[in-house]
C-alpha positions in Angstrom: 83.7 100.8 91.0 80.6 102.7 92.1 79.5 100.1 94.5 82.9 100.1 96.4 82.8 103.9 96.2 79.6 103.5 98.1 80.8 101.0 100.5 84.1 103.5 100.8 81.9 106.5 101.7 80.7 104.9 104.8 84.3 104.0 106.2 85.2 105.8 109.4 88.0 103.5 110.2 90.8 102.1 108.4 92.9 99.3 109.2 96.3 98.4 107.9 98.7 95.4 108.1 102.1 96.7 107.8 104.3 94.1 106.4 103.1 93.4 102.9 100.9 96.2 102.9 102.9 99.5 104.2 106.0 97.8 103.5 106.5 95.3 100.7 107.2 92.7 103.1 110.9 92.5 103.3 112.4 92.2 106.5 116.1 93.9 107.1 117.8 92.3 109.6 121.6 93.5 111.3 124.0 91.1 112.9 122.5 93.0 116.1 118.9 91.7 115.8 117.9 95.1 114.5 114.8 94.6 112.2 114.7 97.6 109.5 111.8 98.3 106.9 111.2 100.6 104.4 107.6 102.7 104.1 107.3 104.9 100.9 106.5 108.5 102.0 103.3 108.8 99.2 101.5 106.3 101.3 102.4 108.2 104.4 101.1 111.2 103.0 98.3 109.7 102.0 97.5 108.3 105.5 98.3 112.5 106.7 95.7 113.5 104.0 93.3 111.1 105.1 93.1 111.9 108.6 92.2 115.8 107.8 88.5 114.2 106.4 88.0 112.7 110.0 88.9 109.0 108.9 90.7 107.4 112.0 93.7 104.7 110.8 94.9 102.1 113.2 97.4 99.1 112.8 96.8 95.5 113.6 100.4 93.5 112.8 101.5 90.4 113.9 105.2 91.1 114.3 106.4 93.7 116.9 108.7 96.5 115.8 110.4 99.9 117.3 110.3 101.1 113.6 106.4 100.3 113.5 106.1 102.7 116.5 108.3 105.5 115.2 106.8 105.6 111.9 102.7 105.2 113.0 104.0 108.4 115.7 105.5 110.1 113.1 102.0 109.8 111.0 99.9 110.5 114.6 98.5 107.1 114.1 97.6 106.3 117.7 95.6 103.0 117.3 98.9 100.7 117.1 98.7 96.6 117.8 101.6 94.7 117.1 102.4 91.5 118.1 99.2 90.3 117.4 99.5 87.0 116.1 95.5 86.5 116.2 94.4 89.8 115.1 90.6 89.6 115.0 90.6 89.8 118.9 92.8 93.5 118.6 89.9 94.3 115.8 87.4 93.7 118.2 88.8 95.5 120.8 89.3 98.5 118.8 86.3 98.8 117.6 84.3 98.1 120.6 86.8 100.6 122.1 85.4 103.6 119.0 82.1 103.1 118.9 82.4 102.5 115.2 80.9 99.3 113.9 82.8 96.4 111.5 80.3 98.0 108.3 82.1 101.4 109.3 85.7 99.7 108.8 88.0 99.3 106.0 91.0 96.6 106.2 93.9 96.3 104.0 96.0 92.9 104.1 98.2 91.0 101.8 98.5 87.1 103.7 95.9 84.7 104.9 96.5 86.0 108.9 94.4 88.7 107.9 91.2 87.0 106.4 89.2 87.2 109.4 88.9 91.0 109.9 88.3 91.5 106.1 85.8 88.7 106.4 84.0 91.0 109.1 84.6 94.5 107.6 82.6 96.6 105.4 85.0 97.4 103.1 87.8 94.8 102.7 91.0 95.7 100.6 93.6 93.6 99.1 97.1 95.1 98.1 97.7 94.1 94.2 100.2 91.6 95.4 98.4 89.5 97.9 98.0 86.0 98.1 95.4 84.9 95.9 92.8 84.2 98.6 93.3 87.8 100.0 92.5 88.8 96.8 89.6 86.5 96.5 87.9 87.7 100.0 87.9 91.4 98.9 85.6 93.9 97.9 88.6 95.9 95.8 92.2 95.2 95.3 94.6 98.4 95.1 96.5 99.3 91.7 99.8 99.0 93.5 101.5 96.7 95.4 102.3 96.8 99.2 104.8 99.0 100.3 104.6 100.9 97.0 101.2 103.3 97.0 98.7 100.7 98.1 98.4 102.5 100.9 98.0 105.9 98.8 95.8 104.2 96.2 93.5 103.0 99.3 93.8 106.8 101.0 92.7 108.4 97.2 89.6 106.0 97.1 87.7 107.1 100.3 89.0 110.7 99.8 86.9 110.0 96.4 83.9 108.2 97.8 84.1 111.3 100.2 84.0 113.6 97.7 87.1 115.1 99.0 90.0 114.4 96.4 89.7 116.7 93.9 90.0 120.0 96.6 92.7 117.9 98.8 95.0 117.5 95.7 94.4 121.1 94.1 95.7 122.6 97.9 99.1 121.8 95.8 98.3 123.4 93.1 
């Protein structure tokens, strides 16, 4: 764990999927078309707390959602791709667009689509449940699955490698 606490203490960026990774990958559909997902508010939190230590988060997914929008500008996650079916040309953008270089990102993904950022990443994260050569390709896998704390878990660990955890948490106390 120390050497990923290292690599996390060096992220500036962090990158999330959204279905399998904010959500747990179900997709709610209404006789209307309406797509609906579910977020858990820890891992929103989380991604709030974050931001106070000066980590930007961003989204690359490939499916395109109203409810992606709402929740990343509920959060004041600006950085939002969807519809990105090849992804690795959005990371590239984005982090040409920064200043902040792939060893200075962090990427969490669940499904094979997202294998060529965390191949490029300094830090690349799989949710517990990912496909097995998610898992495989990453530096650390979270404790929970997507769409049920990984997101927190991921948001803990560079608060920790930051050194910043222990005086975020106690602000509750």
């Amino acid at each position: 764990m120390k050497d990923i606490l290292e690599k996390a203490a060096g992220i500036r960026l962090l990158i999330f999927d959204v279905d399998g990774v904010l959500t747990d990958g179900s997709l709610f559909i209404g006789d209307d078309g309406q797509e609906y997902k579910a977020f858990n508010s820890r891992d929103g939190h989380g991604i709030k707390m974050l931001q106070k230590h000066g980590v930007i988060i961003a989204i690359i997914t490939g499916r395109t959602s109203r409810v992606v929008e709402h929740r990343m500008e509920n959060l004041g996650v600006s950085h939002v791709y969807q519809g990105k079916l090849e992804k690795l040309p959005a990371f590239e953008e984005l982090i040409a667009k920064l200043g902040i270089s792939a060893e200075e990102t962090a990427y969490v993904g669940d499904d094979v689509v997202d294998l060529p950022i965390m191949r490029r990443v300094g830090l690349a994260i799989a949710v517990q449940d990912a496909h097995e050569l998610v898992r495989k390709h990453s530096h650390w896998q979270t404790p929970s699955p997507g769409g049920r704390g990984a997101a927190r878990d991921v948001c803990e660990m560079l608060m920790q490698a930051r050194g910043v955890l222990d005086d975020e948490l106690n602000n509750y106390l």
